[in-house]
ZAVOMAR-202603 format. One record per atom (N, C-alpha, C, CB): residue in three letters; x, y, z. Coordinates in pm, whole numbers, padded with zeros to 5 digits, always signed. Glycine has a CB too. Example, Ala and Ser with C-alpha at 12.3 -4.5 7.8 and 13.67 -1.06 7.14 Angstrom:
Ala+01319-00569+00780 Ala+01230-00450+00780 Ala+01320-00330+00780 Ala+01131-00447+00905 Ser+01285-00225+00708 Ser+01367-00106+00714 Ser+01290+00003+00787 Ser+01408-00060+00572 
% end
This chain:
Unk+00086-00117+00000 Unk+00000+00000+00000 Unk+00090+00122+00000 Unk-00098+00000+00123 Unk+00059+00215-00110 Unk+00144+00344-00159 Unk+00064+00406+00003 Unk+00098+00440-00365 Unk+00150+00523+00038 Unk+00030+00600+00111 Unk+00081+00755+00070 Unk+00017+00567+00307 Unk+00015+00841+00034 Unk+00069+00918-00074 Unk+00006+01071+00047 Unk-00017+00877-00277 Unk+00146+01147+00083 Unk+00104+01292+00121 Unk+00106+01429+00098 Unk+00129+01305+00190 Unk+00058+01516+00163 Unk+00028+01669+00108 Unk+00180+01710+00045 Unk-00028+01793+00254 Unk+00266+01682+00099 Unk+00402+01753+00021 Unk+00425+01645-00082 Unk+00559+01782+00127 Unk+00415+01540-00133 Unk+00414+01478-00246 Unk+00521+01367-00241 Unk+00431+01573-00351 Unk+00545+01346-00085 Unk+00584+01210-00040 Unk+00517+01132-00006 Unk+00649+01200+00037 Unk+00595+01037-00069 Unk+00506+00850-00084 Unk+00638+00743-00008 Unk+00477+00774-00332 Unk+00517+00680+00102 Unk+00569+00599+00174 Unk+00496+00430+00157 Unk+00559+00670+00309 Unk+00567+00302+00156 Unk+00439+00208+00132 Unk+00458+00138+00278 Unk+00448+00085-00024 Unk+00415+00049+00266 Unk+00393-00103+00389 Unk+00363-00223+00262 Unk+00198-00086+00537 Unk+00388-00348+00350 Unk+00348-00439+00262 Unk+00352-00565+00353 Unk+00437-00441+00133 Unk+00288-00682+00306 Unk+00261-00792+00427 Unk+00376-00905+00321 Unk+00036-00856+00462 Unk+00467-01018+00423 Unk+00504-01071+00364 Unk+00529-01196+00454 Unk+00582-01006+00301 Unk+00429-01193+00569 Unk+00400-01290+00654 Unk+00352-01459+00536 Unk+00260-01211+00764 Unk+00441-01563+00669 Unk+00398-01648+00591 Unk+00235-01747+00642 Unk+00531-01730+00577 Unk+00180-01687+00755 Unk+00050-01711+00792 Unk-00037-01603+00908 Unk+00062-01852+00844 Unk-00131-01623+00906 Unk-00234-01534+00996 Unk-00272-01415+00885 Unk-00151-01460+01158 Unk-00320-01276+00956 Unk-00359-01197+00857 Unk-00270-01105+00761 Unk-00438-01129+00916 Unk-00177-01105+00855 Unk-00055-01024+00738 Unk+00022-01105+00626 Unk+00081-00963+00825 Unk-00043-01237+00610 Unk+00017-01340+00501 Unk+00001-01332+00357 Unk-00031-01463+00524 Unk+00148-01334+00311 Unk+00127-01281+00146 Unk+00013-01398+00092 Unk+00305-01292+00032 Unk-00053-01302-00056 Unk-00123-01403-00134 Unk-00050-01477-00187 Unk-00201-01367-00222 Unk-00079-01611-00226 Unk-00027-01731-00306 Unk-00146-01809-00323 Unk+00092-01818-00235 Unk-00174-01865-00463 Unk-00206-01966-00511 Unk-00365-01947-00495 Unk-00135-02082-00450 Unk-00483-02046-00496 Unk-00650-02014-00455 Unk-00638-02038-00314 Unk-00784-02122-00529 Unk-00692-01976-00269 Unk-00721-01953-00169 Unk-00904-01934-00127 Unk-00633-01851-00157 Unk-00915-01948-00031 Unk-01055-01913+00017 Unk-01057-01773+00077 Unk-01106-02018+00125 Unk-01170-01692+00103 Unk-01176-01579+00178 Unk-01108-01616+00326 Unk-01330-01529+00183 Unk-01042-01466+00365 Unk-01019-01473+00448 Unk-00925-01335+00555 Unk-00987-01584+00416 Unk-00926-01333+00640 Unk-00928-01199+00698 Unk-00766-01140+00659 Unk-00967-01209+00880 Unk-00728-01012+00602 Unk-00631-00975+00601 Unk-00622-00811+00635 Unk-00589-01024+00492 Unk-00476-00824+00697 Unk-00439-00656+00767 Unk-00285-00630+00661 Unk-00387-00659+01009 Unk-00351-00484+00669 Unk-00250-00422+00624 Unk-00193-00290+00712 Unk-00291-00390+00493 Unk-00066-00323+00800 Unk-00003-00212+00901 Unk-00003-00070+00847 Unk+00151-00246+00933 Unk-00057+00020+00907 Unk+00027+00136+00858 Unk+00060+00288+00983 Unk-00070+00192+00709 Unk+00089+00297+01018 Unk+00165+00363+01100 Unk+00198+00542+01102 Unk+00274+00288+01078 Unk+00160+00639+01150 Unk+00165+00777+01151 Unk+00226+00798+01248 Unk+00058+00846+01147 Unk+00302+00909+01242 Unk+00400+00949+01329 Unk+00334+01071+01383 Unk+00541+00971+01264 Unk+00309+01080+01513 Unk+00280+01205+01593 Unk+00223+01373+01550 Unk+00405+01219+01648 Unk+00341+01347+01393 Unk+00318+01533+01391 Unk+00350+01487+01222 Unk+00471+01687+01510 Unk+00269+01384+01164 Unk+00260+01361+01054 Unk+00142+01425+00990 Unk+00269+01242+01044 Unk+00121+01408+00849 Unk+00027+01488+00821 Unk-00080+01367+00769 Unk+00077+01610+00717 Unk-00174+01371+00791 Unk-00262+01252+00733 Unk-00259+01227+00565 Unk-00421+01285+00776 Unk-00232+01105+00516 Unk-00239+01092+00353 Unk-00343+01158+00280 Unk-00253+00954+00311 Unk-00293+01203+00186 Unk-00376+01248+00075 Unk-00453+01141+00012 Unk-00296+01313-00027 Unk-00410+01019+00030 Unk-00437+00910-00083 Unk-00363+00777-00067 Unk-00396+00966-00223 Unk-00463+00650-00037 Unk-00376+00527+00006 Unk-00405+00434-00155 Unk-00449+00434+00184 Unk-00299+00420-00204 Unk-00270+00315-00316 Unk-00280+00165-00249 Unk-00110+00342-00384 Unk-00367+00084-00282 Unk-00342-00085-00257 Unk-00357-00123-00387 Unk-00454-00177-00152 Unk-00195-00179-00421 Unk-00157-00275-00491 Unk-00126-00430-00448 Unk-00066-00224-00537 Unk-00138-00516-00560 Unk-00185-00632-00568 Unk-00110-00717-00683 Unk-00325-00616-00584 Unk+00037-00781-00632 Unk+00103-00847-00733 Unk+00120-00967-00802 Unk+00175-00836-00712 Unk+00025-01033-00871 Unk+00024-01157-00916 Unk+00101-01218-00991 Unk-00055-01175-00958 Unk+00213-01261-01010 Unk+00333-01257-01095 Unk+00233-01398-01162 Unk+00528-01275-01009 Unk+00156-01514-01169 Unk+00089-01613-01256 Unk-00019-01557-01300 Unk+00055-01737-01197 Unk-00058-01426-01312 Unk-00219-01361-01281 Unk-00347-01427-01200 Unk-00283-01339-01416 Unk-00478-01384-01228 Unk-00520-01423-01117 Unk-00605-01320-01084 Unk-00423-01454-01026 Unk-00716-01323-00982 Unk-00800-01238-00906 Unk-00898-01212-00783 Unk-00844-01220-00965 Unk-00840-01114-00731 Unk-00856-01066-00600 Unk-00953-00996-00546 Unk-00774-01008-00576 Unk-01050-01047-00444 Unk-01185-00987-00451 Unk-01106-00885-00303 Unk-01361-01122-00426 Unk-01146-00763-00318 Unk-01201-00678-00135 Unk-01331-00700-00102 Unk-01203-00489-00119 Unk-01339-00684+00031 Unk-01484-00683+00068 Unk-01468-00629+00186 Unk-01565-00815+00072 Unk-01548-00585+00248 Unk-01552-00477+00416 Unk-01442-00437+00422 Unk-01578-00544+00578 Unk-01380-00347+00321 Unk-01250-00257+00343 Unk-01318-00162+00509 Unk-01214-00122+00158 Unk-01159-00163+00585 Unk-01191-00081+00656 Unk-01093-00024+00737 Unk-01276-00120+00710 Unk-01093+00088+00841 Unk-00983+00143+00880 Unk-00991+00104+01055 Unk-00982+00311+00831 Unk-00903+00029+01079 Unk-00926+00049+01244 Unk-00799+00089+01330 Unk-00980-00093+01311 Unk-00799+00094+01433 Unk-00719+00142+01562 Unk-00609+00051+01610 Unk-00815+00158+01681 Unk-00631-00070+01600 Unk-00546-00138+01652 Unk-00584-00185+01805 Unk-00431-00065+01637 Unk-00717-00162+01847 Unk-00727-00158+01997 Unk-00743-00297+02040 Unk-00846-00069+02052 Unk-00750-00415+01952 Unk-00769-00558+02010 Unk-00638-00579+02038 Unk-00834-00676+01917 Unk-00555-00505+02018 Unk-00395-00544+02070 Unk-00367-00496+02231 Unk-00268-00451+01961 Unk-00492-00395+02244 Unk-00500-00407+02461 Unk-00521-00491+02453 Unk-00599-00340+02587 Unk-00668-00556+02416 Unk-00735-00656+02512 Unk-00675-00802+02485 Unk-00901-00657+02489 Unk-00573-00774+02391 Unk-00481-00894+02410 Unk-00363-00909+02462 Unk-00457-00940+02318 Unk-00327-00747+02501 Unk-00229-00742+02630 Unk-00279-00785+02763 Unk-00182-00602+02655 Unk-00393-00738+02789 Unk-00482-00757+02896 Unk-00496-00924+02868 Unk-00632-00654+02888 Unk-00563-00975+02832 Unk-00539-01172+02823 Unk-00401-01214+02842 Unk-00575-01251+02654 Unk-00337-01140+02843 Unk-00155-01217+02793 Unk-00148-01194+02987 Unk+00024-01065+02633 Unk-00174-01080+03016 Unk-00138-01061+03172 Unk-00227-01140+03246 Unk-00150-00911+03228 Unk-00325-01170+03260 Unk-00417-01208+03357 Unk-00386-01377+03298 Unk-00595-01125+03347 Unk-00388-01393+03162 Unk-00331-01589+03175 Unk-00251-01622+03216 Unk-00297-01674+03081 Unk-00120-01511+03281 Unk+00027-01529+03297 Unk-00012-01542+03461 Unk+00147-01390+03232 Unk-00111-01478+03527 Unk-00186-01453+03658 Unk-00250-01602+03657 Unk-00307-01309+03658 Unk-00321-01672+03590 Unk-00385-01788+03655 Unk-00249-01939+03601 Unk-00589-01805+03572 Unk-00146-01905+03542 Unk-00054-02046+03517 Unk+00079-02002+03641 Unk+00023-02064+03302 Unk+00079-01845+03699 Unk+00162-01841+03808 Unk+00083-01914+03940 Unk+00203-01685+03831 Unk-00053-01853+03924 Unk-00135-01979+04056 Unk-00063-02115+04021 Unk-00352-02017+04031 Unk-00120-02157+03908 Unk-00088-02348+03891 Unk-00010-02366+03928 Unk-00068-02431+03778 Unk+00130-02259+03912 Unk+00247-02330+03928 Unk+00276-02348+04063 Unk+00353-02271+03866 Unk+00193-02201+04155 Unk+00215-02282+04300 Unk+00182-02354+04339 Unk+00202-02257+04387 Unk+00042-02393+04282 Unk-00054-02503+04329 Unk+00085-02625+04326 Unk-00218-02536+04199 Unk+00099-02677+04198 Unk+00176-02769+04165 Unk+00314-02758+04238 Unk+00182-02767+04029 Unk+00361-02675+04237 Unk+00508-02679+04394 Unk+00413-02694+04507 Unk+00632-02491+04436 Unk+00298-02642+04546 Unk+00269-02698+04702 Unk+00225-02827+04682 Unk+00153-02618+04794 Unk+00210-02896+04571 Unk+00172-03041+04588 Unk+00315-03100+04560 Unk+00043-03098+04479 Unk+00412-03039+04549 Unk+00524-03172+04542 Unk+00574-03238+04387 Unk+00443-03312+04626 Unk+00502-03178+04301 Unk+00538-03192+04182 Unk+00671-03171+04123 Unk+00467-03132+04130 Unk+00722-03247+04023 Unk+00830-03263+03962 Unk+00840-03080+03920 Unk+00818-03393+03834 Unk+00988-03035+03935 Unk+01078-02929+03864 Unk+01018-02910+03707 Unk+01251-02986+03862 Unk+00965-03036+03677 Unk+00953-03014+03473 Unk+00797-02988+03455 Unk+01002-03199+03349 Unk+00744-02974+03615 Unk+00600-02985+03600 Unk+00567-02797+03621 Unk+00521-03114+03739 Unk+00599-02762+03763 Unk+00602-02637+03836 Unk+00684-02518+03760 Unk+00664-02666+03976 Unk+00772-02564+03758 Unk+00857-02463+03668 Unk+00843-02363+03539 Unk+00937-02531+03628 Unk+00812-02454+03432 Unk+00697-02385+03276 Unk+00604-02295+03327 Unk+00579-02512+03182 Unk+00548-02356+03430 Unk+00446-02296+03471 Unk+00454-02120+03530 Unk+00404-02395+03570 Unk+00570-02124+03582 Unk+00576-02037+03737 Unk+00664-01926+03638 Unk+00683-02130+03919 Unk+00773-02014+03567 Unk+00835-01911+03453 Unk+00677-01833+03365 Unk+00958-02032+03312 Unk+00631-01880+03302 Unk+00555-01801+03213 Unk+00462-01728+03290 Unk+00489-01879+03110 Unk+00394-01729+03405 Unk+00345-01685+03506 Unk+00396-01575+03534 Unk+00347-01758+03593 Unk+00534-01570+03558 Unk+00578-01423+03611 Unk+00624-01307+03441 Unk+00758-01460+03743 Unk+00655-01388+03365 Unk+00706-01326+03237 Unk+00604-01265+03121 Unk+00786-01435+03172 Unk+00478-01338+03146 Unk+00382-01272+03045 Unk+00322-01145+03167 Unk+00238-01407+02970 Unk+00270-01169+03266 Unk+00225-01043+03321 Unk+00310-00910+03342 Unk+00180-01077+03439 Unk+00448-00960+03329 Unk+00553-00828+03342 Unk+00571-00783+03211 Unk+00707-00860+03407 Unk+00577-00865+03104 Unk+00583-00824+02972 Unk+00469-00764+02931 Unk+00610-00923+02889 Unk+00319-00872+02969 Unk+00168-00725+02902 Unk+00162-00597+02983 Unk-00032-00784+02926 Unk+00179-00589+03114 Unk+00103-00462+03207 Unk+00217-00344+03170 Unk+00090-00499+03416 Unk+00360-00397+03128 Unk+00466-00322+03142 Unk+00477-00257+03029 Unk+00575-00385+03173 Unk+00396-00339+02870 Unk+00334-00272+02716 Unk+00249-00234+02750 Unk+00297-00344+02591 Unk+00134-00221+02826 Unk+00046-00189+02859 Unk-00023-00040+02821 Unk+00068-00220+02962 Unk+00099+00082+02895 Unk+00091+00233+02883 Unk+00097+00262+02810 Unk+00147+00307+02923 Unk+00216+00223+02700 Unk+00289+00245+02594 Unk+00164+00267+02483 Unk+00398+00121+02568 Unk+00137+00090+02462 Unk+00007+00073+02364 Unk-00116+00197+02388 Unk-00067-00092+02401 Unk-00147+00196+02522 Unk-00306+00256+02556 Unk-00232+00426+02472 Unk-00374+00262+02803 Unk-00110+00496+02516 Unk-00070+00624+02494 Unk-00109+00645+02298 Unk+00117+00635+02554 Unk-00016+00504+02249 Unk-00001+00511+02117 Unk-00150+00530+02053 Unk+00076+00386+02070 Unk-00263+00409+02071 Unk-00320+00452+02067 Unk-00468+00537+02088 Unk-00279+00420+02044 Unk-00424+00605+02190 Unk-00533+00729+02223 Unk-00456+00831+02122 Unk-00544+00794+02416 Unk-00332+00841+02092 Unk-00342+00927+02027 Unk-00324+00914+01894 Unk-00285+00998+02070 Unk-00315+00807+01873 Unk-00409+00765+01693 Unk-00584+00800+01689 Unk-00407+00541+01655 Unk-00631+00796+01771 Unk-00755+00833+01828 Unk-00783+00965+01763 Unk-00752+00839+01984 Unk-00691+01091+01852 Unk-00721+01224+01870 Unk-00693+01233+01718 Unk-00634+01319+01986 Unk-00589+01161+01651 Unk-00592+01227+01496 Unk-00687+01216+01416 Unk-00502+01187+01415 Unk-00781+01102+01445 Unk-00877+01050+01344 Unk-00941+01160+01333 Unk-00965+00930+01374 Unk-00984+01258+01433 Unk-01115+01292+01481 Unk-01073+01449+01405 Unk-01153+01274+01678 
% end
């Protein structure tokens, strides 16, 4: 995707994932959900004009359907899941050390327990800051 602005600079993005939604096209495929990143900087100026191109080097054809623009905000509430699952496998893991369980049992457990809740709550600000103020630009 070209994204084309008021002074007559052009910046693109492009997906070249090999699964989930940012996964390049190849071959027939069935419908299916795809994102395309794109990113504004603070004291950017909003595009004049977004180009989506579409490269079929065998040809071929590509339907859109519910084009749309969003926020990015399911990436809290999947910071928020990442912390609070990291909150119920740090329980297990005590559970499982107060019962006496093997090192290969307690351990996975008690590690990912303390490492996903320090890693989501600690992205946490960052994300909510970024975007509220993708927010204030829309508007």
């Amino acid at each position: 995707m070209w994204s084309v602005f008021p002074d007559g600079s052009r910046y693109f993005s492009r997906t070249l994932d090999e699964r989930g939604p940012l996964a390049k096209l190849r071959g027939a495929s069935p419908a299916r959900p795809f994102a395309l990143p794109f990113f504004l900087q603070p004291d950017s100026p909003r595009p004049l004009r977004l180009e989506v191109n579409v490269v079929l080097p065998a040809g071929g054809r590509v339907t859109l359907d519910a084009l749309r623009f969003g926020s990015g905000a399911a990436a809290l509430a999947g910071l928020l899941a990442l912390g609070f699952s990291g909150l119920g496998l740090l329980a297990g893991g005590g559970v499982a050390l107060a019962l006496g369980q093997p090192y290969a049992v307690w351990y996975p457990l008690v590690l990912m327990g303390v490492l996903d809740p320090v890693l989501a709550f600690s992205l946490l600000p960052t994300a909510r800051r970024r975007f509220e103020a993708l927010a204030l630009r829309a508007r």
